[in-house]
C-alpha positions as CSV (number, residue, x, y, z in Angstrom):
1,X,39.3,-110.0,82.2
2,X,38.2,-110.7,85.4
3,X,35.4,-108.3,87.0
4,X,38.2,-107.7,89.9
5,X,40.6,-106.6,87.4
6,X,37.6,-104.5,85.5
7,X,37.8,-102.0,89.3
8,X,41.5,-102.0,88.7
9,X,41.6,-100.7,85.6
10,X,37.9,-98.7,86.1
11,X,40.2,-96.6,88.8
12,X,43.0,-95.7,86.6
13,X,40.3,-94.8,83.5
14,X,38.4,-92.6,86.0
15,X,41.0,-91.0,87.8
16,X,40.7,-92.6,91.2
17,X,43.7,-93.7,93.5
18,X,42.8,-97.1,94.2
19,X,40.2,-99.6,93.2
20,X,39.1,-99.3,96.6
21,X,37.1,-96.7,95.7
22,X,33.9,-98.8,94.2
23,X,34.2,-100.6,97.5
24,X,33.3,-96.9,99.0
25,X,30.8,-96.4,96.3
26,X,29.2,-99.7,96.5
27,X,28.6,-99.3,100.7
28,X,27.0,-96.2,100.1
29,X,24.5,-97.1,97.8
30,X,24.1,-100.0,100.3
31,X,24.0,-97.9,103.0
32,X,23.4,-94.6,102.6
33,X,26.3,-93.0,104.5
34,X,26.7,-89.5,102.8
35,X,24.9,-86.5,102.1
36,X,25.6,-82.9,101.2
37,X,27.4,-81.4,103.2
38,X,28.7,-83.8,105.5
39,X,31.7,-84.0,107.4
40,X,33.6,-87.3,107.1
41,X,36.2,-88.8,108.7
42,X,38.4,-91.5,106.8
43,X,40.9,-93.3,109.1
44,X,44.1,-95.1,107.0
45,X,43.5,-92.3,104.1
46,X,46.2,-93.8,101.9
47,X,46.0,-93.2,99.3
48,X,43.3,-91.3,98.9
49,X,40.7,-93.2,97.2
50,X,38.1,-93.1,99.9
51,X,39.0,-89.2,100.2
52,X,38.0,-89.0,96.4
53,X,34.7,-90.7,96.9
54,X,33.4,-89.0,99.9
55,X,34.6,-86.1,98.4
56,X,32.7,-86.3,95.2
57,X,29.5,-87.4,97.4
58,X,29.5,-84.6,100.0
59,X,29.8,-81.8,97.5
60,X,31.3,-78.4,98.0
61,X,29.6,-77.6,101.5
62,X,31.1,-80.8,102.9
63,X,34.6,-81.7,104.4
64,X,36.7,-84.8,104.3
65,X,39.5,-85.0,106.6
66,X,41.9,-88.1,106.0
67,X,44.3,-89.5,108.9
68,X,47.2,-91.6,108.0
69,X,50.4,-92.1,109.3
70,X,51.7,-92.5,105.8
71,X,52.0,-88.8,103.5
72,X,48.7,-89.0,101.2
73,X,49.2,-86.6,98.1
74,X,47.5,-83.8,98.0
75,X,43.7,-83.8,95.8
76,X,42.0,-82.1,93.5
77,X,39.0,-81.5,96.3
78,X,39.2,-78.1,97.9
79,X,37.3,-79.6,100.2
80,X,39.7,-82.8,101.4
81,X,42.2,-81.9,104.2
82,X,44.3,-84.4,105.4
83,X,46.6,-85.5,109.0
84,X,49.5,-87.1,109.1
85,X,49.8,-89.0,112.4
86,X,48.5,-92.1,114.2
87,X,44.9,-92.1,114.9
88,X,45.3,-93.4,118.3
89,X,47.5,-90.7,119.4
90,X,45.7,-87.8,121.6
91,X,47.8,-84.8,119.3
92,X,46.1,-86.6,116.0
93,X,42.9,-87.0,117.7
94,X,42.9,-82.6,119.1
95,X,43.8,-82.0,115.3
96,X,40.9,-83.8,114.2
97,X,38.2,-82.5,116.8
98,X,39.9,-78.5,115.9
99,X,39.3,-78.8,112.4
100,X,35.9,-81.1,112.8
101,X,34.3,-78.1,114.7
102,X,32.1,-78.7,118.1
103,X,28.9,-80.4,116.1
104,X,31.2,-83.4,115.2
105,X,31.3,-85.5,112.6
106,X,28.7,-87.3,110.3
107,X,30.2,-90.0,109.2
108,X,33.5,-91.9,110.2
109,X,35.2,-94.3,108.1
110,X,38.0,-97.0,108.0
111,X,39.5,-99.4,105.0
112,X,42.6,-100.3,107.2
113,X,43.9,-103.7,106.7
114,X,46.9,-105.5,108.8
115,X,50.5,-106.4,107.5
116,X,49.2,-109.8,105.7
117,X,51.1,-112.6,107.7
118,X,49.7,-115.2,105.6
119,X,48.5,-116.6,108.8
120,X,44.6,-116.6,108.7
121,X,43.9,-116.0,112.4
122,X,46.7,-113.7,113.1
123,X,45.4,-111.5,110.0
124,X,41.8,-112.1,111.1
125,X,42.5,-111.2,114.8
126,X,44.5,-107.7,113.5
127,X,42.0,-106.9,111.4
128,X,39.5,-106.9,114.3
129,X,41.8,-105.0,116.2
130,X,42.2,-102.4,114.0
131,X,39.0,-102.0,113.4
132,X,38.2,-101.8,116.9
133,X,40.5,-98.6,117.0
134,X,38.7,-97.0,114.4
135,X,35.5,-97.9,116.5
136,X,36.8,-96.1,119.5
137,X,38.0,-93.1,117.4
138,X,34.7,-92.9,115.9
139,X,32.6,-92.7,119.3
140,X,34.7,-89.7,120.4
141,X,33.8,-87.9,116.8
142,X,30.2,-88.9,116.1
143,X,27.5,-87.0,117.9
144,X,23.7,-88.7,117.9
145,X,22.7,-89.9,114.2
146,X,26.0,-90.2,113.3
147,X,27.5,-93.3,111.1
148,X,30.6,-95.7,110.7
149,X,31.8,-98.0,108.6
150,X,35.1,-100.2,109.2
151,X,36.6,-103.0,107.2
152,X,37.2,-106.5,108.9
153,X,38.1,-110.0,108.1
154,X,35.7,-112.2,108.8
155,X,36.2,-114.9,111.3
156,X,35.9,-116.1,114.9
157,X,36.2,-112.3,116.6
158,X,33.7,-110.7,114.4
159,X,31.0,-111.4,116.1
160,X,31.9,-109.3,120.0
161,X,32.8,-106.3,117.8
162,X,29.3,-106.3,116.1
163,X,28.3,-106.3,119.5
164,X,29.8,-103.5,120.8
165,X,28.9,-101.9,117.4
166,X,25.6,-102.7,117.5
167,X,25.3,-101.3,121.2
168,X,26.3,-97.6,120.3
169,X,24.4,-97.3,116.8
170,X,20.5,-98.0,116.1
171,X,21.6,-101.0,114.0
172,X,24.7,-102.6,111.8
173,X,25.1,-103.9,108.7
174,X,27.4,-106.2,107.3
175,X,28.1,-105.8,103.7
176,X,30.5,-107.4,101.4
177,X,31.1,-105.0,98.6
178,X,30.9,-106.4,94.8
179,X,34.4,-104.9,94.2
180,X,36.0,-106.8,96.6
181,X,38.5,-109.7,95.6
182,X,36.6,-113.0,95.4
183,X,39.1,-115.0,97.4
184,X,39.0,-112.2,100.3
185,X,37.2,-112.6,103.4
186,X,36.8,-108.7,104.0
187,X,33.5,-107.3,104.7
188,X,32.6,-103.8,106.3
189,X,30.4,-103.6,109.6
190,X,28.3,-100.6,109.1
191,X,26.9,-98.7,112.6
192,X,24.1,-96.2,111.4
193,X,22.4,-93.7,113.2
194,X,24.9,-92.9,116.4
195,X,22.8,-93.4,119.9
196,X,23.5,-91.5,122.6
197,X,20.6,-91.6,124.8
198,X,20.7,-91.2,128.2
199,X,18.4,-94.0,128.5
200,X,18.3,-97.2,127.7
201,X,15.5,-99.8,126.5
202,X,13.8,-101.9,130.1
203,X,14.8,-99.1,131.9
204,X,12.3,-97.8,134.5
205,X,11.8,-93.9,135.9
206,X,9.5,-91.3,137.7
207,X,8.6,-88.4,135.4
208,X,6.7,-85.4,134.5
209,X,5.2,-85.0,131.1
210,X,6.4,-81.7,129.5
211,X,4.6,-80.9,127.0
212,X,2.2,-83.4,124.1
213,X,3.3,-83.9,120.6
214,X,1.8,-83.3,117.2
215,X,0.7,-86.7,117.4
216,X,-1.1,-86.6,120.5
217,X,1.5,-88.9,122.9
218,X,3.1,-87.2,126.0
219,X,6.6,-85.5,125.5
220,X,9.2,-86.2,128.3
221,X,12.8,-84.1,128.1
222,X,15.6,-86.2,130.1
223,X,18.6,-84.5,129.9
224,X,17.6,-82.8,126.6
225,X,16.8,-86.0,125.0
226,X,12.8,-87.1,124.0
227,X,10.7,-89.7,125.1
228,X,6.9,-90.1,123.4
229,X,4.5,-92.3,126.2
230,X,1.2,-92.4,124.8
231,X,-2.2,-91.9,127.0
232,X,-0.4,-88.9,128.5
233,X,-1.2,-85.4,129.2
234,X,1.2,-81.8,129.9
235,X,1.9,-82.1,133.9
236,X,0.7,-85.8,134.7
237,X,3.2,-87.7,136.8
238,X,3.8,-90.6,135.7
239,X,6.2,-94.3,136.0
240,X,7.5,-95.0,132.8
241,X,9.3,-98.2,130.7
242,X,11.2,-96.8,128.0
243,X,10.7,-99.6,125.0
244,X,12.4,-98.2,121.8
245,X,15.4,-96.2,122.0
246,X,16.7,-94.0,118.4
247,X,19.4,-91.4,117.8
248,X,17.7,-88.4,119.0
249,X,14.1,-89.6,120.8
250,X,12.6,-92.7,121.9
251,X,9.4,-94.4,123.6
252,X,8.1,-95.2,126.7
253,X,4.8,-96.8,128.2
254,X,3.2,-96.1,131.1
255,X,3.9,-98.6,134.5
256,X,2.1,-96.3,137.2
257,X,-0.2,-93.4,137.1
């Protein structure tokens, strides 16, 4: 028995709707995408497998909400809810943000793969696209911190949309889960920590330091988000360079004084 077939028959031993469900398993241990209590998203739901997992890894204060256009059966997880529609489509998308709540998501995830053609670069270029989609949808869910995960074949588009990943999130990750077939080219690109800073690293501006920090540096608020400069005191005006940008603060040095 192969170690492909072992996931196979692991999932029908242990309950779960698909052996894609080590995949999920195996990316979080990677990645460290859930925690209690999370909300999480899971884009192409079908047939549940993913739901399952992030089910079992948020725990009874969390929520998974599954989108697909196909019907997925209904769980054992009283915490699972699921949509039927396209993701893409702005009534889907409403459903989601009602039942989300105004803080957003945690985490969004995808395991969508194209129609196989048999054609390499027509299933490599869908792939991307749909993955793409699932991208979009994600930045419209995922407040600051956030996370995403989306499958993709690999190939010659992969590496613009880990660009535009990698300029929305702190960092990616691509990880080719153990459970996945050995002649597959799949591998996930993993966005963590969502940034939404109204600043960005190089950038240059004229500012007042509000307040100091526990560890000594200067505290700047710009538009509710924080910037440390260090050598600064409460009420010094001051030119700034803001080097190092995160989820919810960053840092700047000092240009002018």
């Amino acid at each position: 028995m192969t170690d492909k077939d072992m996931y196979y028959n692991k999932a029908k031993q242990e309950g779960y709707r698909a052996r894609s469900a080590y995949k999920l398993k195996q990316l979080d241990r990677a990645a460290g995408l859930f925690g209690p209590g999370n909300t999480v998203v899971d884009l192409g739901a079908a047939p549940g497998g993913w739901l399952q997992v992030a089910a079992e890894a948020v725990g009874d204060r969390g929520t998974v909400i599954g989108v697909d256009l196909q019907r997925i059966r209904d769980l054992d997880h009283d915490t699972v809810e699921t949509i039927r529609g396209d993701m893409t489509d702005a009534e889907t998308k409403d459903g989601l943000r009602e039942r989300i709540g105004p803080d957003g998501a945690d985490v969004v995830i995808s395991d969508m793969a194209p129609n196989m053609t048999g054609e390499y670069s027509v299933d490599h270029a869908r792939s991307v696209h749909l993955a793409r989609q699932a991208f979009e949808v994600a930045l419209e869910l995922l407040p600051a911190g956030g996370d995403f995960a989306a499958k993709v074949f690999d190939g010659q588009d992969l590496a613009d949309l880990r660009a535009e990943i990698d300029a929305e999130f702190e960092y990616v990750r691509s990880i080719r889960p153990e459970a996945s077939r050995d002649a597959s080219s799949e591998l996930y690109l993993v966005g963590k920590h969502r940034v939404t800073a109204p600043v960005e690293e190089g950038e240059e501006r004229d500012v007042v330091v509000d307040d100091v920090g526990s560890e000594g540096d200067g505290v700047v608020k710009i538009d509710g988000y924080t910037l440390f400069v260090a050598g600064t005191e409460t009420g010094d005006s001051v030119r700034i360079r803001v080097t190092d940008v995160k989820s919810n603060f960053g840092f700047a040095e000092i240009v002018e004084q």
